[in-house]
N, C-alpha and C positions, 0 to 999 in steps of 0.2 A: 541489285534488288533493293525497294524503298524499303526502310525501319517499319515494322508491326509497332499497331498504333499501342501494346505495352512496351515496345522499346522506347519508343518516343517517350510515353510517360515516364518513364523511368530516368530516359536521357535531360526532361525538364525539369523535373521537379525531385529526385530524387539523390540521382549522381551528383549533384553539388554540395549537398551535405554531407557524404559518405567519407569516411577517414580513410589513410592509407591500406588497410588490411582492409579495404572491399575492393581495390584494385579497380577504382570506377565504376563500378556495377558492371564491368563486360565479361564479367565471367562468371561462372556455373558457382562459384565456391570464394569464398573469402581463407586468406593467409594470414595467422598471426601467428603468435608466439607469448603465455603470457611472461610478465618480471620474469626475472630469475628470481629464483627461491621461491617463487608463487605455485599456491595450487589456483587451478582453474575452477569456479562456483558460477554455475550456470541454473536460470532461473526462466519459467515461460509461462505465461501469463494469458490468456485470451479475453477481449470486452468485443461486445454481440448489440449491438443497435437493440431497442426496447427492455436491456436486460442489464445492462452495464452503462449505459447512458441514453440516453432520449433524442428521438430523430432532429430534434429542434435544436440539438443544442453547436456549439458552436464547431465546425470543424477543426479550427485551432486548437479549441480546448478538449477536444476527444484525442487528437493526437497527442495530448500533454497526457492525458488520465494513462493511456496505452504504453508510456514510457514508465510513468512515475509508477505506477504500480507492482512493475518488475524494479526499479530501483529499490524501494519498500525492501521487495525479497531479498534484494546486494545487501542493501544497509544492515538489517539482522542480521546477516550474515559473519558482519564486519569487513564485507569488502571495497574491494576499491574498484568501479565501474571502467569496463575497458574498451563495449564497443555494445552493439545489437545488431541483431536480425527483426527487419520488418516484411511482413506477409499479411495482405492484404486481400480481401476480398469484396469488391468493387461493384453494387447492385447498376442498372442501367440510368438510375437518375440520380446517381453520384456526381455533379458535374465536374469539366476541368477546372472551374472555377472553386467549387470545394475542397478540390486536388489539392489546389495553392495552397488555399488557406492551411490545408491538414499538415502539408509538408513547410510552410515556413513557423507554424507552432511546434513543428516535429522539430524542425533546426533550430529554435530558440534552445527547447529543453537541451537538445542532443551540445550545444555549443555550451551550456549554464553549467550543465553535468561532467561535463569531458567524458561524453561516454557519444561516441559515433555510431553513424548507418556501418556496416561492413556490409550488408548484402540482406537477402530476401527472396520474395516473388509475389507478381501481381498478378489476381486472375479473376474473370467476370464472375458473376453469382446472379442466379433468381431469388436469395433470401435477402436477410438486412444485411448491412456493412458490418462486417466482421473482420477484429485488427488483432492478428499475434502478433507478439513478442518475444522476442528472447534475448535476454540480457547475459550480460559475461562480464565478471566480475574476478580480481585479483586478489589473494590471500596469504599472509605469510604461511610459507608448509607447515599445515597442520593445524594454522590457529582458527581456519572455519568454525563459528559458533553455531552447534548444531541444536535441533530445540529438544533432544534426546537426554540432556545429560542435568536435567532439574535436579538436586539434592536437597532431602530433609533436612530443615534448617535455613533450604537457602532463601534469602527476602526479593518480593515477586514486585517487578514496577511497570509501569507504563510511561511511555512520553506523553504526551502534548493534552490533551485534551479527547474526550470518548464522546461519540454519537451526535458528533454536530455532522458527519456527511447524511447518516440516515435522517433526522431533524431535517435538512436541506433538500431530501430527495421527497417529503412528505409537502415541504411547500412548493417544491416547484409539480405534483401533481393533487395541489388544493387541497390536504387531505388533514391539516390541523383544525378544519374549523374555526371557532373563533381565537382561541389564544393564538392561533398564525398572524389571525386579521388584528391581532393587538400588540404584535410584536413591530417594536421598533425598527426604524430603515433599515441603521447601523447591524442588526443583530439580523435581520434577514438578509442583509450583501455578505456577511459573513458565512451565515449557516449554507446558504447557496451555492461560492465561493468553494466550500470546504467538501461539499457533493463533488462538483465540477473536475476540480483541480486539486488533483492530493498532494500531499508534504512529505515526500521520501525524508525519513528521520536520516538521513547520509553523516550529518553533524556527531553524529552518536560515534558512530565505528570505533575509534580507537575507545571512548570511554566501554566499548564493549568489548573489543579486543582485550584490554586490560584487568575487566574486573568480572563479566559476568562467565557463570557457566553454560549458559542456556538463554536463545532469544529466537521470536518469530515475528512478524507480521501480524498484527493484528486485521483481517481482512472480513472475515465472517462471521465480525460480533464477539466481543468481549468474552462472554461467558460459556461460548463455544469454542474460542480459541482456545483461553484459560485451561479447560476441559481435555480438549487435545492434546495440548503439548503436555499436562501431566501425565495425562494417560501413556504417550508417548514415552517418557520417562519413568514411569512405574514408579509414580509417587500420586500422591492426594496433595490437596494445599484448604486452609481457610481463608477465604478472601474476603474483605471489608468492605460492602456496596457502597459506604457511607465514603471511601478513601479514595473511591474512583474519582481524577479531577474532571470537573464541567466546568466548559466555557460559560463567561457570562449570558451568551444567545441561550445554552441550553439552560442554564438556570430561570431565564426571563422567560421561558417556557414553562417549565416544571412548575413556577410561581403559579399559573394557569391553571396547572393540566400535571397532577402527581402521576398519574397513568402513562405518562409518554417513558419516565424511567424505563420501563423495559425495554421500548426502545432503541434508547440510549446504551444499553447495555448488551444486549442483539441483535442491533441493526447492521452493521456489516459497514465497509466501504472504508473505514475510521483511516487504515495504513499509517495507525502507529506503530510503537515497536512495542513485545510485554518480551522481560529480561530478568532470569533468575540470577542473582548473587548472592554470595558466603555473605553471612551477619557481617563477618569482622573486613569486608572489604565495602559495607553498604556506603558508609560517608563519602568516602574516594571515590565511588561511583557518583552517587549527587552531586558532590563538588565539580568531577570533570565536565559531565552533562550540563550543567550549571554555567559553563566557562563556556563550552561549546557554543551556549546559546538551543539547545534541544534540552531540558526541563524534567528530572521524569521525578514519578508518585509512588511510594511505595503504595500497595495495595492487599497487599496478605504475605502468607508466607506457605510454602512447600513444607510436606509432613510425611512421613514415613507413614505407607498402605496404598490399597488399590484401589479403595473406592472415589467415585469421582468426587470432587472439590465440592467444601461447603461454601455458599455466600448467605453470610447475614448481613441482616440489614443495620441501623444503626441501632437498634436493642439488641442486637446482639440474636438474634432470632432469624432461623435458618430460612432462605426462600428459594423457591424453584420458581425455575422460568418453561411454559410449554412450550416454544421455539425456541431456543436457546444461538441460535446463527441462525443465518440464510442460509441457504441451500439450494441448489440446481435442482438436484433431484427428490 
């Protein structure tokens, strides 16, 4: 009997990048096993054509956003990537040509990361091109950093840089007006760049293993995540809007336009890490992240109570935001 035209797809484009615990793609289920002394931290992720990236944009680079975003989830964790599950659903004008493109961006990542295909499924759709994930990640027993365990006291940071993917998702649909049209090359391949293809903080892990009690994924905006994970934790925190770091692009914005702040501080996509640790381990924290080459900012600090977190701004004067993340629903 000939191969169904998902076997085939799968046999071209797929099974070449698959580690050994997918057993080729010819079976129903992937085999592994993770370290010894490992727990198993598994993570799944869904991006949706028009909602998670833009039909135009490049097949390569969707399959990079669909991977990195469950890494995002590994790295907070403090794990160490061991494999994925990709599940795909395949509109009628997805061509095999796009296929390529999606799967040799898929095996760039999958090869850069040491995190393999183990298996999946492919199957047609009448809506847009929708890609899960599921990532699987290795942890020493017991040392998973869960974002449950924030204490009063402890000082609240972030990595890299806040709200240059939202920033980049407003220019690539026109929506800055003029301070867009006056932002420099440099600062618009940047801000686009950082939409597109996110920066799994993976660098971090051990300085988180080591020092923090608490860390998540920044994915749904700053001030909404922020919000969460205390809540999660039954504590409050003060956070310092003025301590949040910005990329030069988003500065050369705000220069423009003070209004985009909120933004920057709600927009979603960012896939930093925010990481509670004790006062008396903060420096050893900096310093290792520092060495790592992933950078983080302290930003406020966790407070004993249940009401949700203040942010002031740089007077010291409290502000609320009326979206505070994105949101599906």
């Amino acid at each position: 009997m000939a191969a169904s035209r998902e076997d085939d797809l799968i046999a071209r484009h797929f099974a070449p990048i698959s580690g050994p615990a997918g057993l080729g793609l010819l079976d129903d289920a992937a085999c592994l096993a993770p370290p010894e002394g490992s727990d198993l931290v598994v993570t799944a992720d869904v991006i949706v054509e028009s909602v998670h990236f833009l039909p135009d944009d490049p097949p390569g680079s969707v399959a990079r956003k669909a991977l990195r975003v469950n890494l995002s989830d590994l790295a907070a964790k403090g794990a160490e990537p061991i494999g994925f599950l990709l599940s795909l659903s395949l509109p009628a004008n997805f061509s095999d040509e796009s296929l390529r493109l999606f799967a040799l961006g898929l095996a760039e990542d999958a090869r850069a990361f040491s995190c393999p295909l183990i298996g999946g499924d492919t199957v047609a759709t009448p809506g847009p091109l929708s890609i899960a994930v599921t990532a699987l990640g290795g942890v020493r027993r017991g040392a998973m950093i869960p974002r449950t365990r924030v204490r009063p006291g402890d000082r609240l940071y972030v990595s890299g840089s806040i709200g240059d993917a939202a920033l980049g998702l407003r220019l690539r649909l026109d929506q800055l007006g003029a301070p867009g049209r006056r932002l420099s090359q440099q600062s618009r391949l940047f801000l686009l760049d950082r939409y597109a293809v996110p920066q799994p903080r993976l660098a971090l892990r051990e300085a988180l293993r080591r020092h923090a009690h608490a860390a998540m994924d920044v994915s749904d905006g700053l001030v909404g995540d922020a919000s969460k994970m205390m809540r999660a934790s039954g504590v409050t925190a003060r956070i310092d809007l003025a301590a949040v770091p910005l990329s030069s692009a988003a500065r050369e914005l705000l220069a423009h336009d003070r209004d985009l702040f909120a933004t920057l501080v709600t927009g979603g996509d960012d896939y930093e890490v925010l990481a509670s640790v004790p006062a008396d381990r903060a420096q050893q924290f900096e310093e290792q992240a520092r060495e790592a080459g992933a950078p983080v900012t302290c930003i406020g600090e966790a407070r004993a109570g249940v009401e949700p977190p203040v942010f002031v701004d740089e007077n010291g004067n409290p502000r609320v935001f009326a979206r505070p993340s994105f949101s599906h629903f």
